[in-house]
C-alpha positions, 0 to 999 in steps of 0.5 A: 500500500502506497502512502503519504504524509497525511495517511502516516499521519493519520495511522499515528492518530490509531485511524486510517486516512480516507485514502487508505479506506477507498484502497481497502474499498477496492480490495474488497471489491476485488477479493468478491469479485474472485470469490464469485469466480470461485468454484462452488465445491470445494475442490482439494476436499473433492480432489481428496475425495476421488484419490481415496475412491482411486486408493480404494478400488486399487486395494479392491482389485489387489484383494488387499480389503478381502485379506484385511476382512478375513483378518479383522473378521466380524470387527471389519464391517463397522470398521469400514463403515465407520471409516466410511462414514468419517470421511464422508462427514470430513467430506461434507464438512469442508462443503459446509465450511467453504459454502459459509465462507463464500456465503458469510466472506462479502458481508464480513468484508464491508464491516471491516470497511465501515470500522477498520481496525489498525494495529501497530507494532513496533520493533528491530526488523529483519527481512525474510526471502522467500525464493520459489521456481516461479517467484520471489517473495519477500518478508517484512518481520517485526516481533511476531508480525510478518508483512508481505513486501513488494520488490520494490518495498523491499530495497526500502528497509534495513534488517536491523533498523528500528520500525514502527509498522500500522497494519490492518487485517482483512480477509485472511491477509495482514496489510502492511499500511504504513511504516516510520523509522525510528531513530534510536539514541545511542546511549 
């Protein structure tokens, strides 16, 4: 997040500027806007829902689940059940849980808006890089607190140097708003 003067001042005051309200604003409109795009089903639990059927057939074709029947005798047919029965309630469960989420997320999102809560923390940074086949990431760290940088952003702060980081949370991100250098004195 950009910001300025007046927004650095206004964080300092414990408020967001009308600024970083209208990008938070934006940020909300875009986070929706990618949840209606979203599939409705959840797709890793259905994905983890066909290799367990994939799994259960191989082991079926093998014979391994009659051997493992004749094994375990009268206790395989609640076993098999109840394992069956636990994985369909996971199954459903994760179903139930991202259909709140979409359902409950839009109107969460507006009542961040209307009354933002901005943190502070304050502390000695340090500055985590993140190298992947694709990307490189950078990390902000301050106490127990880390904020995502841009490239750019990242050039900007010494590991070491004392900061004093505003931040806000939305959706499931911690937003980095505005940031001072402390100067400590020397004693």
């Amino acid at each position: 997040m950009e910001f300025t003067p007046e927004d650095l001042a206004h964080n300092r005051r414990g408020e967001l500027s009308p600024m970083q309200m209208q990008k938070l604003a934006v940020l909300r409109d875009m986070f929706v806007s990618d949840l209606r795009d979203a599939p409705p089903l959840h797709i890793p639990s259905v994905i983890r829902l066909i290799v367990i059927a994939v799994l259960a057939g191989l082991l079926q074709l093998l014979d391994v689940l009659s051997r493992l029947q004749r094994w375990l005798g009268a206790g395989y047919h609640p076993l098999l059940l109840g394992g069956g029965l636990l994985l369909l309630g996971w199954f459903v469960w994760d179903q139930f849980r991202y259909a709140a989420v979409r359902r409950l997320l839009p109107g969460m999102l507006d009542d961040m808006i209307q009354t933002p809560a901005l943190y502070s923390v304050t502390g000695e940074a340090s500055l985590q890089v993140e190298e992947l086949p694709t990307e490189t990431n950078y990390w902000l760290v301050i106490g127990d607190q880390r904020f995502a940088l841009t490239t750019s952003a990242a050039t900007v702060f010494q590991a070491g140097r004392t900061y004093r980081v505003y931040y806000a949370h939305f959706a499931d991100a911690t937003i980095l708003m505005s940031t001072e250098w402390l100067k400590v004195a020397k004693h």
